[in-house]
C-alpha positions as CSV (number, residue, x, y, z in Angstrom):
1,X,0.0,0.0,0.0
2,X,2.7,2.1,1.0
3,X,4.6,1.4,-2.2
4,X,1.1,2.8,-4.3
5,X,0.9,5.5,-2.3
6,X,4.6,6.7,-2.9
7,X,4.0,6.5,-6.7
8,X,0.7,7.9,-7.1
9,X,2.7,11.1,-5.3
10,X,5.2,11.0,-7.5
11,X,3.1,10.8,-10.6
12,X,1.1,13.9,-9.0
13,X,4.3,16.1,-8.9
14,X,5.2,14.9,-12.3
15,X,1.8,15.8,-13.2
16,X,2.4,19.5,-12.3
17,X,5.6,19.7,-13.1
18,X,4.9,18.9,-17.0
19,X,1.8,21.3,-17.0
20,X,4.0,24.8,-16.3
21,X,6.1,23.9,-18.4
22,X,4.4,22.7,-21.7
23,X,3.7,26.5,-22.9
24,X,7.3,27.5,-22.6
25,X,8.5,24.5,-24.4
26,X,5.9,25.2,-27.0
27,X,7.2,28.9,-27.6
28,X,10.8,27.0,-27.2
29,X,9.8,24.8,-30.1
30,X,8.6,27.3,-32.0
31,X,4.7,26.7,-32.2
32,X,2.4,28.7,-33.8
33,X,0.3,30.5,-32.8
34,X,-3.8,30.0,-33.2
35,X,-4.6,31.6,-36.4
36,X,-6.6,35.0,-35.8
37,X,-8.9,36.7,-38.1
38,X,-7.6,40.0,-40.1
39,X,-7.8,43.3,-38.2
40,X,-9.3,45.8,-40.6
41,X,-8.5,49.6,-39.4
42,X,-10.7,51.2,-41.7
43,X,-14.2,51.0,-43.9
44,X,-13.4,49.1,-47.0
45,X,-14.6,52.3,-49.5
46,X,-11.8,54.5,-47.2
47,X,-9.0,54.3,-49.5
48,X,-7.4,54.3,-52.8
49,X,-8.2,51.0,-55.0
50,X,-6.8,49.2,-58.2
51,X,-8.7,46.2,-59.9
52,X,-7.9,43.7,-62.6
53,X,-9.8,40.9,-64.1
54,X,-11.0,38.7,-66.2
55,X,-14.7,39.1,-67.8
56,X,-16.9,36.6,-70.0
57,X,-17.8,38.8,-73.1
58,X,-21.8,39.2,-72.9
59,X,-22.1,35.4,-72.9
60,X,-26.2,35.7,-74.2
61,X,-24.8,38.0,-77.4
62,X,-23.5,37.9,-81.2
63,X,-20.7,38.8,-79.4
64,X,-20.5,35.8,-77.6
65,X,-17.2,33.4,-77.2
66,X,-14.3,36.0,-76.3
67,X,-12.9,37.3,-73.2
68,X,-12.0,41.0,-72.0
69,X,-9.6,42.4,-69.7
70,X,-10.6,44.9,-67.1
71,X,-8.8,47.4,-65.6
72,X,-10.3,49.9,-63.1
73,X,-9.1,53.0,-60.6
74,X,-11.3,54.0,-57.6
75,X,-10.9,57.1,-55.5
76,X,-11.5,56.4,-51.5
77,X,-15.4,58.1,-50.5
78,X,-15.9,61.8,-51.6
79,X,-16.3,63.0,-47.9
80,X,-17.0,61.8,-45.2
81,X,-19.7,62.6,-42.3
82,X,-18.6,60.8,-39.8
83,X,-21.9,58.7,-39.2
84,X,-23.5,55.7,-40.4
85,X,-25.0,58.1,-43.5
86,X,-21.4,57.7,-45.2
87,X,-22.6,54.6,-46.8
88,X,-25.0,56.7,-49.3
89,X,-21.7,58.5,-50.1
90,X,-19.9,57.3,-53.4
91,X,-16.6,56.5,-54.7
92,X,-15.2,57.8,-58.0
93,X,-14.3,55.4,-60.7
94,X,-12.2,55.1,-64.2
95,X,-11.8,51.9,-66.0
96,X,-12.0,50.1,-69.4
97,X,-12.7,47.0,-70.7
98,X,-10.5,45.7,-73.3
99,X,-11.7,43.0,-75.7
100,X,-8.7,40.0,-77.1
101,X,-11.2,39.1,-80.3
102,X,-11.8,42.6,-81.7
103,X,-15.5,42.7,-80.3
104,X,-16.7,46.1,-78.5
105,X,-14.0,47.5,-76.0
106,X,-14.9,50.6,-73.9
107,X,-13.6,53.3,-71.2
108,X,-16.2,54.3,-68.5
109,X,-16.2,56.9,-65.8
110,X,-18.4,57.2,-62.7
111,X,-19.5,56.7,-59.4
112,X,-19.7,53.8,-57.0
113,X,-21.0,52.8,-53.9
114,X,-19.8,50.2,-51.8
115,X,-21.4,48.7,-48.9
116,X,-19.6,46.2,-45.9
117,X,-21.7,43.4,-45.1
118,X,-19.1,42.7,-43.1
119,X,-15.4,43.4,-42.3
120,X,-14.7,40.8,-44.9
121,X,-17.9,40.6,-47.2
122,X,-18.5,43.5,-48.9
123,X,-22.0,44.4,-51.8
124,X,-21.4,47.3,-54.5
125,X,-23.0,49.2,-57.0
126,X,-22.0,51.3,-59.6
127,X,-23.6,54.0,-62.5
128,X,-22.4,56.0,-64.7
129,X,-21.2,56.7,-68.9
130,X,-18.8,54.7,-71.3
131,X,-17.6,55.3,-74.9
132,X,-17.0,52.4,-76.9
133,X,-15.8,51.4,-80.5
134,X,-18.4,49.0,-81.3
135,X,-21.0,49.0,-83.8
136,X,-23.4,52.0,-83.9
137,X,-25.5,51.9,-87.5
138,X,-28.8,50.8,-88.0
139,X,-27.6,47.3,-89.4
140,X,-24.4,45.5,-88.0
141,X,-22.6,42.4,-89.0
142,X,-23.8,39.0,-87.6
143,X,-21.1,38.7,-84.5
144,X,-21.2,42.1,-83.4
145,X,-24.1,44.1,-81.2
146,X,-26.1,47.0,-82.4
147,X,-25.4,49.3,-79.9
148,X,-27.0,52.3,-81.6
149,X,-24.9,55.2,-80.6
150,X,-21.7,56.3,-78.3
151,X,-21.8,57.2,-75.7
152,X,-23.9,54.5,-73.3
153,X,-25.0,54.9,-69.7
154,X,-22.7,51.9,-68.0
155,X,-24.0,50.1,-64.9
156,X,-22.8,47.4,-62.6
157,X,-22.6,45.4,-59.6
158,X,-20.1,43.5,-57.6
159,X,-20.2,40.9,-54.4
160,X,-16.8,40.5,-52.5
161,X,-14.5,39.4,-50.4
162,X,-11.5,41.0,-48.5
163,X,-8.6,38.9,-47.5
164,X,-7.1,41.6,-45.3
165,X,-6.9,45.2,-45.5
166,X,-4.7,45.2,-48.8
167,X,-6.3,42.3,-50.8
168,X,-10.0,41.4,-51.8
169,X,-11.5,39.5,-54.9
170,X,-14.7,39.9,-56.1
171,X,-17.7,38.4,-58.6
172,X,-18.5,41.6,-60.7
173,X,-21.3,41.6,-63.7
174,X,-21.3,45.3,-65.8
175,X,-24.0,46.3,-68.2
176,X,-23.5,49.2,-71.0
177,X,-27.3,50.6,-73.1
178,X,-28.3,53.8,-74.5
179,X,-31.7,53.3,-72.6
180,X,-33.8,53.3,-75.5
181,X,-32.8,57.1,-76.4
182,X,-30.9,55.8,-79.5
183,X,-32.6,53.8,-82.7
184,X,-31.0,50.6,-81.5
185,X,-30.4,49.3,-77.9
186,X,-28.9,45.7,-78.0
187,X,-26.7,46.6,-75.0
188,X,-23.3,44.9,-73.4
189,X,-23.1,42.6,-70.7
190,X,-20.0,41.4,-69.5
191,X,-19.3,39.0,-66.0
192,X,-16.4,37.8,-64.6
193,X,-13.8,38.3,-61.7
194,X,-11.7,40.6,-60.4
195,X,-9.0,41.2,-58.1
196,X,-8.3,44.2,-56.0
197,X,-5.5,46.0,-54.2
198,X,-6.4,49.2,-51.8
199,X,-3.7,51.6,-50.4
């Protein structure tokens, strides 16, 4: 009994011994640390931003079966109020979107407003103009749209996600049309993904 006793003790201080010093020979050993979320300092919409990507050329079109490269510039929020209202205050944009197949290509300028879901997740909106060289007379050739006349009022929207404060990628869908104020209105649709850098 006394023998069970004696190494039931000894097993106790053993015990004790191990448990103060496990996190020290964990930091010794160089473990690492549990992963943590990203810290975000700022609003997503509160700086500078550069985007690049890759769109579908309007998939349901004549213009169907080519790609386009998009490039796009956005300013931080006009001003700022200091209250929750500064979501209903926009960004200024500048882009193009640059066809490989010779299909239309366009520049566009306007105004965008982002909203954070989340830190992470993040809804946007955009409106405003876009020149284009596609095809503007009443009758066009087979694989091209009849867009009717230059320039076109230039919509889109994007859903995303923001790695950390620097890096975010996001599903974006953009939609050019004269609005019916021009004889034709086939329109532009192009959707794709984009990748985006703020500083």
């Amino acid at each position: 009994m006394m023998r069970v006793s004696t190494g039931l003790g000894a097993f106790g201080v053993f015990a004790v011994v191990m448990s103060s010093s496990l996190p020290s020979l964990a930091a010794d050993l160089g473990a690492s640390p549990v992963p943590r979320a990203p810290v975000f300092t700022t609003d997503g919409a509160s700086r500078f931003e550069i985007r690049g990507g890759v769109f579908a050329h309007d998939p349901w079109s004549p213009e169907q079966g080519s790609a386009d490269l998009n490039l796009e510039a956005l300013s931080p929020r006009l001003f700022t109020t200091g209250s929750s209202w500064d979501v209903l205050i926009p960004r200024a944009h500048v882009g193009g979107t640059i066809n490989f197949n010779g299909k239309t290509s366009h520049g566009y300028a306007g105004l965008t407003w982002t909203y954070d879901v989340t830190q992470q997740i993040f809804v946007e909106a955009s409106f405003g103009g876009a020149v284009h060289n596609g095809k503007t007379d009443r009758i066009v050739p087979v694989n091209h749209n009849a867009l009717g006349c230059s320039p076109l009022f230039r919509e889109s929207a994007s859903i995303g996600y923001r790695f950390n404060q620097a890096w975010s990628v996001m599903a974006s869908v953009e939609h050019l049309s004269n609005a019916g104020l021009c004889s034709n209105n086939r329109g532009l649709t192009n959707a794709g993904v984009r990748l985006g850098y703020s500083f």
